[in-house]
C-alpha positions as CSV (number, residue, x, y, z in Angstrom):
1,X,4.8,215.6,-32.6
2,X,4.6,218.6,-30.4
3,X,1.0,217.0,-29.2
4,X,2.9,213.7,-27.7
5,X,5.3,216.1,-25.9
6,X,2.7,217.9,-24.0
7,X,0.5,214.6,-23.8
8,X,3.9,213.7,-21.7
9,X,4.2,216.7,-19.6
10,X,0.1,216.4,-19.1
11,X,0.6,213.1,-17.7
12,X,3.1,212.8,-15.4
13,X,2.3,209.6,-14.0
14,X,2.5,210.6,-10.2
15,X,-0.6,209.2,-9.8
16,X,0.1,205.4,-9.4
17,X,2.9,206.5,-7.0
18,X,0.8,209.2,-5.5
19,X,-2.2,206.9,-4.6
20,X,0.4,204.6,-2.6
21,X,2.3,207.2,-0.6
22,X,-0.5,209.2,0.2
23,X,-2.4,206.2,0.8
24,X,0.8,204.9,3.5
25,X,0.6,208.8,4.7
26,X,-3.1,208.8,5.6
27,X,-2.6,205.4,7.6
28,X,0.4,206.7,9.8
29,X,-1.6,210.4,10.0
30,X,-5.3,208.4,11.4
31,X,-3.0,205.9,13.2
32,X,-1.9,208.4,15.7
33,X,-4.6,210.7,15.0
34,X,-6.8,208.6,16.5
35,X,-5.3,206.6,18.9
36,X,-3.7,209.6,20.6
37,X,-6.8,211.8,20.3
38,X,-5.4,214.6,18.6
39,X,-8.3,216.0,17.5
40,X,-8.0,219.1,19.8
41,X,-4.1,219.4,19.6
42,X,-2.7,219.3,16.3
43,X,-1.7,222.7,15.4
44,X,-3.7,224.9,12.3
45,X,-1.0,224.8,10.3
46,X,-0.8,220.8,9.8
47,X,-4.3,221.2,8.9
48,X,-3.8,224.6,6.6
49,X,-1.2,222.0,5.1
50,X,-3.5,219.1,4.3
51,X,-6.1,221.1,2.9
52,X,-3.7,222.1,0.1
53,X,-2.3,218.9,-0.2
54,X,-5.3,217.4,-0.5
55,X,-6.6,220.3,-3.3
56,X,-3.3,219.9,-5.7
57,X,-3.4,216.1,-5.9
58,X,-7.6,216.2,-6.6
59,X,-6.5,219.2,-9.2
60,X,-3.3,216.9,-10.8
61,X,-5.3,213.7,-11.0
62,X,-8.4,215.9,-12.8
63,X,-5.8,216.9,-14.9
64,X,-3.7,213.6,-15.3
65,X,-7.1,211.7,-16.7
66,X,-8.7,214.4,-18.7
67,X,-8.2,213.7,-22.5
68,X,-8.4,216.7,-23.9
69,X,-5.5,219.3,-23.8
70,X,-4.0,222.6,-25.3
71,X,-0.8,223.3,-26.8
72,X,0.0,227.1,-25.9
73,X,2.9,227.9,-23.6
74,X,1.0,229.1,-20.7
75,X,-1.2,226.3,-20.3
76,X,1.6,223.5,-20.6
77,X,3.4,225.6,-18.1
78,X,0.3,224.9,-15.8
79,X,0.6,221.5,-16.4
80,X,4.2,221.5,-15.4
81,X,3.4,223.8,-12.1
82,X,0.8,221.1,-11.6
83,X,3.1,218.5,-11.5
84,X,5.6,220.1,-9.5
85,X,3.2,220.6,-6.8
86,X,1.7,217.7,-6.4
87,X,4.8,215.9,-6.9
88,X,6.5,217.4,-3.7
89,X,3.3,217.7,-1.8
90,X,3.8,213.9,-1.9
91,X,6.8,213.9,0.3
92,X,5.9,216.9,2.4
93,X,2.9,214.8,3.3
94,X,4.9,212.0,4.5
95,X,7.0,214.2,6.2
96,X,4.8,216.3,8.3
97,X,3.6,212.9,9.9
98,X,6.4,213.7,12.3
99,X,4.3,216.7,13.9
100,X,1.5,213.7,14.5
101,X,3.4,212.0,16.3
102,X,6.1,214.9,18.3
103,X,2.5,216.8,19.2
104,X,1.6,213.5,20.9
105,X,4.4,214.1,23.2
106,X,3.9,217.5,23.3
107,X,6.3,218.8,21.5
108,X,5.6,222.0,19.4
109,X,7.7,221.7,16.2
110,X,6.4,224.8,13.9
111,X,9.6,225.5,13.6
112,X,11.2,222.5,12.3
113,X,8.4,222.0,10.4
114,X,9.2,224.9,8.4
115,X,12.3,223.9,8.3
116,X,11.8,220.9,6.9
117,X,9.2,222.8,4.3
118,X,12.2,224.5,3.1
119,X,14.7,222.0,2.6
120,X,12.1,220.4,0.5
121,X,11.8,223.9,-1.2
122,X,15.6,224.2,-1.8
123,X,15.8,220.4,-3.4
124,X,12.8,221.6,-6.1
125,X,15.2,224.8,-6.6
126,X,17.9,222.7,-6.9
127,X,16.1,220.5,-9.5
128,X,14.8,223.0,-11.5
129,X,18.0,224.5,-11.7
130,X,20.1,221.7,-12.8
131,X,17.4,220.5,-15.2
132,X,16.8,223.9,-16.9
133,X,20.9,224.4,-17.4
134,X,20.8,220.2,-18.2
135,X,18.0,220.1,-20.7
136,X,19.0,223.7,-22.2
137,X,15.1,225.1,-21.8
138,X,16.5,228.7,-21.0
139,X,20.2,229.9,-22.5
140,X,20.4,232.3,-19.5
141,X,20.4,229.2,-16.9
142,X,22.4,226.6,-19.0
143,X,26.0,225.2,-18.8
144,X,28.6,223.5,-16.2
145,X,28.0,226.3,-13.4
146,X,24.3,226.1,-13.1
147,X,24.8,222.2,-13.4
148,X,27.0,222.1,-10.6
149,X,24.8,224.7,-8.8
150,X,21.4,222.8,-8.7
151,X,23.3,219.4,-7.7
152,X,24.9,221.7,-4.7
153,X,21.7,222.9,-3.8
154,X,20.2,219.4,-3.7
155,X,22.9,218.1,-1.5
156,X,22.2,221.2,1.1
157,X,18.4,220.6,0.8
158,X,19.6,216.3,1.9
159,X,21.9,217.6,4.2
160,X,19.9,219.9,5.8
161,X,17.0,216.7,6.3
162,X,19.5,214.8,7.3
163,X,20.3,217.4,9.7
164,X,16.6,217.8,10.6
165,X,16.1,214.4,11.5
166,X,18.4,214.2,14.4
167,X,18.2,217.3,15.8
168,X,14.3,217.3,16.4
169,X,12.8,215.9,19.3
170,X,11.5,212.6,18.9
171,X,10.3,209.6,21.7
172,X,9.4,206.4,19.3
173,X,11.4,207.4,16.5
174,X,9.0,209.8,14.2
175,X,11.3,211.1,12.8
176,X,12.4,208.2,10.6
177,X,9.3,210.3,8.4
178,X,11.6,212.6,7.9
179,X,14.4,210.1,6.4
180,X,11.8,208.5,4.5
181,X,10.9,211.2,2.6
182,X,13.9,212.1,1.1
183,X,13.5,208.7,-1.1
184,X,10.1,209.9,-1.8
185,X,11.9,213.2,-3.2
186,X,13.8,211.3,-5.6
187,X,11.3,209.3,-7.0
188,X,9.1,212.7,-7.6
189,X,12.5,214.4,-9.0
190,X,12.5,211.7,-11.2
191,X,8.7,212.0,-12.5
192,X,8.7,215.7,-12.6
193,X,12.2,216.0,-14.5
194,X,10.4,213.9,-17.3
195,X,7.7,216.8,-17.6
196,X,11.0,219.0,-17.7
197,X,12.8,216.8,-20.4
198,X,9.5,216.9,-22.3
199,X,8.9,220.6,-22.2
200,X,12.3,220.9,-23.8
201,X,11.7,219.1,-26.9
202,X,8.0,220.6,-27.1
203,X,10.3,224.5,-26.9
204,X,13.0,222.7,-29.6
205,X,9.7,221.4,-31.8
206,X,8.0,225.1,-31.6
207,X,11.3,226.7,-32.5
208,X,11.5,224.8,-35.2
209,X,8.2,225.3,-36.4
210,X,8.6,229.5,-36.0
211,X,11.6,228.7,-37.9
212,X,10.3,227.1,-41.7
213,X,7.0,229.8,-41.5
């Protein structure tokens, strides 16, 4: 039993999803990459950004189609880390396709891009917070308060993008990237909290099993 539940947290099924977004990302990105030569004006950290992003998803889907697997703690909590990071690279992708198109205006946006980086930072928090409490993984995060606490935090993390994409300068409205991902977010929160609701029945099934030796 304890094999199924790490087969689930393994495979996370973000690819399918991933393939698509990133897919829809790479076609906005060359879209205005290209036709707005940006080849000697996109700033380092867009592509610092990319590298990674491009790194953890090759690193989940090596992970996500490999058959084999290990049980011990450590190693499904790679898997989990895995997901996580790949799951909201997805979004912060899509989102950073609004420096593409603010640089070719002119615009330098390091700022809100960071910004932006860490509203997406604070809604992960705010997941892993109310999923921890929700799923009781740990007894020191669990009950109403931390519930209530990682649902707060994911409404400041929306609110804050919401925020975000009105207040940054934009000419042919590029910063509708930043609206869409926020539905990306939830569709990832969705797929990641099933690693989460798998890893605690896999904690449950080792307790358990420490328990009757």
């Amino acid at each position: 039993m304890n094999n199924e539940f790490v087969k689930n947290i393994k495979k996370a099924y973000i690819t399918p999803f991933g393939i698509f977004i990133n897919a829809l990302t790479l076609l906005f990105c060359s879209i205005l990459f290209f036709y707005n030569d940006l080849s000697n004006k996109l700033p380092q950290y867009i592509y610092i950004f990319f590298i990674f992003w491009v790194a953890i998803n090759i690193i989940y889907y090596i992970q996500d189609k490999r058959e084999s697997f290990k049980t011990n703690k450590l190693v499904v909590i790679r898997y989990i880390v895995v997901n996580v990071l790949c799951g909201y690279s997805i979004p912060m992708a899509f989102a950073s396709v609004y420096v593409f198109g603010a640089t070719s205006y002119g615009f330098q946006v390091f700022d809100y891009w960071l910004m932006i980086m860490g509203s997406m930072l604070l809604s992960w928090l705010g997941l892993h917070i109310f999923v921890i409490s929700e799923f009781d993984i740990s007894s020191k995060f669990s009950g109403t308060i931390f519930n209530l606490l990682g649902i707060l935090l994911k409404l400041i993390s929306f609110a804050s993008l919401i925020y975000l994409s009105l207040k940054v300068p934009a000419i042919q409205d590029e910063n509708n990237f930043i609206w869409g991902s926020m539905i990306i977010i939830i569709c990832s929160d969705l797929l990641i909290g099933r690693s989460y609701f798998n890893y605690a029945f896999y904690i449950t099934a080792k307790e358990e099993k420490k328990g009757e030796s």
